[in-house]
N, C-alpha and C positions, 0 to 999 in steps of 0.2 A: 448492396445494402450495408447500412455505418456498422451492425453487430460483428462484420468480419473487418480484420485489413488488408487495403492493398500493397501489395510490394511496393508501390509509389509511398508508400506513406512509411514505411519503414526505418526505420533509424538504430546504424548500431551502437548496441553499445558501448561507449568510450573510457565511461569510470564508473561502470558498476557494473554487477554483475547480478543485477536483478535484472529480467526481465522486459519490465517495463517502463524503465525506466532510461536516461541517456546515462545523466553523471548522478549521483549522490553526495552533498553536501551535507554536514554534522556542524551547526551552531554550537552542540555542544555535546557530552555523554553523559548519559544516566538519566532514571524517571525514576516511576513507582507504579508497582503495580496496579490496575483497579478493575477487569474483569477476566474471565476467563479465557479467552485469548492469549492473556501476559502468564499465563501457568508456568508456559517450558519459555520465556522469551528469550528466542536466539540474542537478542544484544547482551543482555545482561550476561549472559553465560558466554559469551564472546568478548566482552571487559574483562571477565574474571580470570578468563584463560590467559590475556596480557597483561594482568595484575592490577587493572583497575578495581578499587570499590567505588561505586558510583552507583548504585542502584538503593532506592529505599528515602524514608521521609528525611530524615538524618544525615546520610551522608553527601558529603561534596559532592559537585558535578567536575569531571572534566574540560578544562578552556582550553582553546585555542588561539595562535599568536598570527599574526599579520601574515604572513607567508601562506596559511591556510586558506584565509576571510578572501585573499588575491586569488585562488584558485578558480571562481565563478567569473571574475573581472575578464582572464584570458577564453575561458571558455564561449564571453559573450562575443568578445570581439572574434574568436574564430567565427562565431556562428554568423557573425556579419558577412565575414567574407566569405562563408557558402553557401549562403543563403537557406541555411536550416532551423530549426525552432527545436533547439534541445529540450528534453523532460529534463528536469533534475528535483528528486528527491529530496525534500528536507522534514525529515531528520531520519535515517533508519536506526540511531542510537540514542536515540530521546524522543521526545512530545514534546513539539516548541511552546503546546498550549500547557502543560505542567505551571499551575500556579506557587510559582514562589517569586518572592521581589529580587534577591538574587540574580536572576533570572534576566529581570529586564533589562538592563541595559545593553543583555544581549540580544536579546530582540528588537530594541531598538535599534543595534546594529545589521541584524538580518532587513529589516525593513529597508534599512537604507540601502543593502546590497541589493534587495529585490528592483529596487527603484534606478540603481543604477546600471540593473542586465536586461533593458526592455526586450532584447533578442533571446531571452531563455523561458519557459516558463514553468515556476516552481510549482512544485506538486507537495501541499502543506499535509500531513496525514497526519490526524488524533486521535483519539479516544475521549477527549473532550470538548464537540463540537459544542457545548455550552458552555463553553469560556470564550471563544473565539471573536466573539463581540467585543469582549472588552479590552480584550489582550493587543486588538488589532487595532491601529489608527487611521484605518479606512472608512469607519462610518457606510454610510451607502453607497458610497464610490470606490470601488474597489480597484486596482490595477489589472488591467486586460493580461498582462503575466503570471497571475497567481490561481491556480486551482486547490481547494479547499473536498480532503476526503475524511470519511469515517471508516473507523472498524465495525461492521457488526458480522459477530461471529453465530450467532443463532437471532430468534426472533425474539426472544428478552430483549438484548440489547439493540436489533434494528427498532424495535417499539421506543425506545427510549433514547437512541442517539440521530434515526432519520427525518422527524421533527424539527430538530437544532437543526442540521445541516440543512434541510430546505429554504431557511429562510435564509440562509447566507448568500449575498450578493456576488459569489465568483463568477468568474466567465467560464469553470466547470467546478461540476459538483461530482462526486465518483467516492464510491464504497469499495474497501477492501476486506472481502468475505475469507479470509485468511488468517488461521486456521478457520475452517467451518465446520464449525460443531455443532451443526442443526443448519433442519429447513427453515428456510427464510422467505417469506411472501414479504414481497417492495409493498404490496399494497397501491395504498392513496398516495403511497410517497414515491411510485416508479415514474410520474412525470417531471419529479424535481431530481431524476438523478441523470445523468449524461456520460458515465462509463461505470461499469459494474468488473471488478479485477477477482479472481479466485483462487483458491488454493488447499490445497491439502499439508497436513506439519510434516517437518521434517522433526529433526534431531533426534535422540535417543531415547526421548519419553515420548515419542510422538504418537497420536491417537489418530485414528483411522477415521477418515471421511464417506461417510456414504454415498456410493457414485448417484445414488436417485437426488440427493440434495443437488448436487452439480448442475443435474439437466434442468430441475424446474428452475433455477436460476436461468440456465440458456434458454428455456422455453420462453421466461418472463420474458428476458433481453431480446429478443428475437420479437414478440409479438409487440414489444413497445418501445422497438427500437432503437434498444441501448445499444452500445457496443459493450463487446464480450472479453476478457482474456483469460486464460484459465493460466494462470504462471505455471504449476506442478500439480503433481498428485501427492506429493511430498514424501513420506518415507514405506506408504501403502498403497497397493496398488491391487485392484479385480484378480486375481488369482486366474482366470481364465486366460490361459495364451499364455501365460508365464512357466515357463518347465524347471522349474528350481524345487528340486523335492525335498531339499532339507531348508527350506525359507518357514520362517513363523507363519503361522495361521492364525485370522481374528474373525469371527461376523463381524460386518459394520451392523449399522441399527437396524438398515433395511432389509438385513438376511443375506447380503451382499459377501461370496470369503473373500478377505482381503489376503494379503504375502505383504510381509516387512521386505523388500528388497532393496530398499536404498533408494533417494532422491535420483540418484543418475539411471539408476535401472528404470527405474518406474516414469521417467519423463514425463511429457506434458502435453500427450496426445489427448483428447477428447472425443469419444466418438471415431476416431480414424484421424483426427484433425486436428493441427496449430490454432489454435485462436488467441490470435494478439489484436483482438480491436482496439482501435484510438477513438477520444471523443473527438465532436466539432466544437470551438470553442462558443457561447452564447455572445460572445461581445463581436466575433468576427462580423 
C-alpha cells in the first residue's frame, strides 16, 4: 500500500539532511512570520546564529551568486545518468511565495532553473498557498517536476490554507503538519492531497506533540490512501520506554507524559515503525 515505502523507492540523502527530502535548494534567505508554526522558526534562528538579519517585513533577504543557482544544473545531470528523480526542497530558508517585488526576479530565475532540471522534482513548500497563483507563470499547465505543499499546523490553519492548495494544478499536492500543534481532520480536502509529512518541534523552546494527533493523521492517511512520513518526534517524546530520570516532564494535551530528551534520542519511530512514504506523481 502507497501510505508506507518501499526500499525500492528510497533515496538517500545527498544534500540535506532532512529527511524527506534528496537536496535542498535556497533562492534565497529570510521571510516573515505569519502563523504559529513560525513561533520558534529553525531558519530564522539558524541565520542569526551565522549573523544573518534577514528575517521580518523590513529587513533585506540574503542573494546568491551563480556558483549556487549551478548547483541544481549538476545535480540534474547526475540524475540523468542514474536514472533517479531527486526530491529537492525549495526553500528551507524562506517562502518562495513571500510577497514582495524584490523578490521576483528571483523567482523568475527559480522558474527557469525548475524548467531547465526536467530530471529533479522540486518540492515548493508555503504558508502561502493563496499567493501561488499569481506568483507562478504556469497558469493551468503546470511542470510535471514541480510539487506544491502547505503548512498546517493545527485545524485553524488546515481550514484556511487546504482550500488554496487543492485547487493548485501540481502533479502532487502534500501537507507538512510540522510543528503539529493540534488535531487536524483532512476533511473534504484528504482527496486533493497526495503525501501527508509530520513532525514534532525540535529546538529549545520546542512544544510537545500529542502522540494521539500523530495517529489520526496515520489513521486518515491509511484509510485514504495517502502516503505517510512522520520525519521526528522532535525534541519530546512518550515517556514510556524511555529510562532517563532526570529528563523534563510535560503532559501533552492528550494526557499523554512527554520527556524533553532531544531530537536524536527521541527519533522517528512511530508505533515500532519508520514511515517514510512517497507520493505517486498525478501527471505520471
Amino acid at each position: 500500500m502507497s501510505y508506507r515505502q518501499s526500499d525500492r523507492e528510497r533515496l538517500v540523502a545527498k544534500n540535506s539532511r532532512i529527511e524527506w527530502t534528496t537536496h535542498t535548494f535556497n533562492p534565497w534567505w529570510g521571510c516573515v512570520k505569519v502563523s504559529p508554526a513560525c513561533k520558534h522558526c529553525y531558519a530564522e534562528s539558524w541565520a542569526k546564529r551565522v549573523g544573518k538579519d534577514v528575517w521580518g517585513i523590513g529587513a533585506e533577504r540574503r542573494f546568491f551568486g551563480d556558483k549556487h543557482w549551478a548547483e541544481p544544473l549538476r545535480w540534474n545531470t547526475a540524475a540523468a545518468a542514474e536514472g533517479e528523480r531527486p526530491r529537492v526542497f525549495c526553500a528551507s530558508m524562506a517562502d518562495v511565495f513571500e510577497d514582495r517585488r524584490d523578490l521576483d526576479q528571483w523567482r523568475d530565475r527559480l522558474w527557469g532553473l525548475i524548467a531547465a532540471t526536467p530530471n529533479l522534482d522540486w518540492l515548493l513548500l508555503t504558508k502561502r498557498p493563496d499567493l501561488v497563483s499569481r506568483l507562478t507563470p504556469w497558469g493551468d499547465d503546470w511542470p510535471s517536476n514541480v510539487w506544491i505543499g502547505t503548512t498546517v499546523e493545527d485545524q485553524d490553519w488546515a481550514d484556511e490554507r487546504l482550500p488554496e492548495l487543492a485547487v493548485l494544478p501540481a502533479a502532487v499536492r502534500f501537507i507538512s503538519a510540522e510543528p503539529l500543534l493540534g488535531p487536524v481532520d483532512l476533511g473534504r480536502w484528504a482527496h486533493a492531497i497526495d503525501w501527508v509529512i509530520t513532525g514534532g518541534e525540535s529546538g529549545p523552546k520546542a512544544r510537545p506533540t500529542s502522540p494521539s494527533w500523530f495517529r489520526s493523521l496515520l489513521n486518515q492517511c491509511m484509510a485514504a490512501d495517502i502516503p505517510f512520513h512522520f520525519k521526528q518526534w522532535g525534541d519530546w517524546a512518550p515517556g514510556q520506554g524511555i529510562n532517563l530520570a532526570k529528563a523534563r516532564a510535560a503532559p501533552a494535551e492528550d494526557g499523554t507524559t512527554m520527556l524533553r530528551v532531544g531530537k536524536k534520542v527521541a527519533g522517528r519511530h512511530f508505533d515500532g515503525i519508520t514511515w517514510d512514504g512517497l507520493p505517486r506523481s498525478r501527471s505520471a
